[in-house]
Each structure stands twice: as structure tokens, then as C-alpha cells.
N, C-alpha and C positions, 0 to 999 in steps of 0.2 A: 390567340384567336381575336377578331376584329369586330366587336359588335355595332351594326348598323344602328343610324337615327330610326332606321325607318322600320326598324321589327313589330311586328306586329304582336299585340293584345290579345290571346287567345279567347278572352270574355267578351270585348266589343266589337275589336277588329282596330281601333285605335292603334298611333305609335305609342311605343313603350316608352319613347323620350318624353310624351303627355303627359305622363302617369307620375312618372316621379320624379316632383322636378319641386322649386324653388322662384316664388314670384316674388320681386323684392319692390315694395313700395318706396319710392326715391325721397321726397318727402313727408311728413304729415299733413293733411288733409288742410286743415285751417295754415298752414304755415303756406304752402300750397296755394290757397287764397289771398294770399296777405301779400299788399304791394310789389315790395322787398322780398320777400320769401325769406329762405336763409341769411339774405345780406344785409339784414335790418341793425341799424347800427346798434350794438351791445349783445348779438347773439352769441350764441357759444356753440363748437361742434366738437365734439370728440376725436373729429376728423374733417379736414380741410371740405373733403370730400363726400356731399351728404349721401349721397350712395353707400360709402363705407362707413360713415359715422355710424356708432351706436347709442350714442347717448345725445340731445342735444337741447338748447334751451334759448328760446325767441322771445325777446320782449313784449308782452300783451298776452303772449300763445302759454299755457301749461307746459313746464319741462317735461318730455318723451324718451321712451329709451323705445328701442328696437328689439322684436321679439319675432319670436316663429309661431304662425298660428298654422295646427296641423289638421288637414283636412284625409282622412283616412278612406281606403278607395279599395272594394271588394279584390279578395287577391291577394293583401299582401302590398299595395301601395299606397304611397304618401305623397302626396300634394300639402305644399308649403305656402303658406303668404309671408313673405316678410314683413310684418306690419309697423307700426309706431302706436304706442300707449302712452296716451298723457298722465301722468303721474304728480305724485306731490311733492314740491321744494325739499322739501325733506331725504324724501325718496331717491332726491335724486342726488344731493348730497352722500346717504350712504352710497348710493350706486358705485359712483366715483373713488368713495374710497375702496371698496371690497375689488369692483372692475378684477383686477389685476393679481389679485392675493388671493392666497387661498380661501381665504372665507366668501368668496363669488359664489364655490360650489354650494355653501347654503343660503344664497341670496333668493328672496321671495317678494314678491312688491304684489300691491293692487293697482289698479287705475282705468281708463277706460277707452277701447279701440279709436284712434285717432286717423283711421284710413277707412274710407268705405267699400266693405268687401263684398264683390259679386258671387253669386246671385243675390246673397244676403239683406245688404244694406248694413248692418251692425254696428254703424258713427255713432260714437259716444257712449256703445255699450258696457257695461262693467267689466271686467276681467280679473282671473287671478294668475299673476305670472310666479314660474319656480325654474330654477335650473336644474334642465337632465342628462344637461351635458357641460363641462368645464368649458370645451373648448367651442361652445356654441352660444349666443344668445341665449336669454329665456326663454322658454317655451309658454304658449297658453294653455294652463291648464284646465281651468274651470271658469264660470260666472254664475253668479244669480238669475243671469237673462237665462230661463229656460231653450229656448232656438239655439244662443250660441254654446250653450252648454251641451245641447246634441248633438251640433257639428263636430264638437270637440269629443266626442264619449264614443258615436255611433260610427259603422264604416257606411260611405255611400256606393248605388249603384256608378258606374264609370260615364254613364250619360251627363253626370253634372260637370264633368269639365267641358262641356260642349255649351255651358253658359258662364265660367271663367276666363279668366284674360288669358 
């Protein structure tokens, strides 16, 4: 059986393609801003490719890894940002070693939203990232920023993708 883009949302009347879907921020916000952007001479990508990079590191900018910020949607759906978290030197040295190995699956970092997310705003807020899945990014799990910690805890009504990208 062949499921259409265009099924319909039994709750809003929305597509169903809205609902669960994956927005990926292409770079970090301040990198983003910055001259050069990625091509600032001494950068570092995980991948040629800053779309697919996951990890990356810009001279002046905090080294970022890439994670899923999940936005939970009455029903039984998930709406994704793929975002960028600036993290610490350190951080991001383990990153790169575990990456790859099996100790990734206990990989846990802090640092703080490096994309600004609609409706939100959330630049620069805290974050704590953990993997929930091997074969995925980190996830956002929690923050001390009260807001961003209820987007991340609570399900929303489906009206709020109607102020997302």
C-alpha cells in the first residue's frame, strides 16, 4: 500500500507529512553569521559536507556537535529540529573519540542551543544532550531553562507547527 504526502491529520486536518518530520539546521547560528562561515581557514567538519557533519569546530566560534531537539505533538507525533550545540573543547575531543565505538551509546555532554528555534527563540540556552539511539545523534534531553525543558517534557497541541519552519 502506497501512503500519500497529503493524508490527512484526524486532530487538525493537517498533512501527516507535518507532523513527523525532521528539520535540520544546515549551520550554527553564529557560524552562520560569520564571514567565512564553514570556510574560515582552520575549521574542522566531521564532514565535507556541513549538512551531514555532525561534529564541527570554527576558529573564534565554540566547537558544536549536532543533536535532535524533539518537539512532541498530541497523537503520538514527533517533530525534530536538528540543531547544533556549542559545547566545550573538551567535549568535543571526547566526542570524536567515542563517535564511532561503542561507548557513543553512553555518550552525554552539556552545552548550549546554537540555532534559534521557532516559535521559541532558545539561542544560547542550556541544554543536556544523551544518546537514545546508537545509530542517531544525541537527543535534547533536558535544560535548566525552565521553557525549553517543557518543550522537551510536554506534548503540544498540532497548531504550533503552523509557527515552525
Amino acid at each position: 500500500m502506497v501512503f500519500s504526502k497529503k493524508r490527512k491529520c484526524g486532530m487538525c486536518g493537517g498533512t501527516l507529512a507535518a507532523h513527523d518530520r525532521d528539520v535540520r539546521f544546515r549551520l550554527p547560528d553564529p557560524v552562520l553569521n560569520s564571514p567565512e562561515q564553514q570556510r574560515a581557514e582552520g575549521s574542522w567538519l566531521s564532514d565535507p559536507d556541513p549538512t551531514t557533519a555532525t561534529l564541527m569546530q570554527i576558529p573564534d566560534i565554540s566547537p558544536v556537535v549536532r543533536s535532535l531537539l524533539p518537539v512532541r505533538l498530541q497523537g503520538g507525533h514527533e517533530f525534530r529540529f536538528g540543531v547544533w550545540i556549542a559545547i566545550h573543547p573538551d567535549d568535543l575531543q571526547h566526542a570524536c573519540r567515542v563517535w564511532n565505538a561503542p561507548e557513543y551509546a553512553d555518550l552525554k555532554l552539556t552545552g548550549y542551543l546554537a540555532n534559534k528555534i521557532k516559535p521559541w527563540g532558545f539561542l544560547a540556552v542550556p541544554v543536556n544532550l544523551a544518546v537514545l539511539n546508537a545509530e542517531q545523534t544525541p537527543y535534547c534531553v533536558s535544560s535548566s531553562n525552565e521553557e525549553l525543558n517543557d518543550v522537551l517534557t510536554r506534548e503540544w497541541p498540532h497548531d504550533i507547527l503552523h509557527s515552525m519552519p
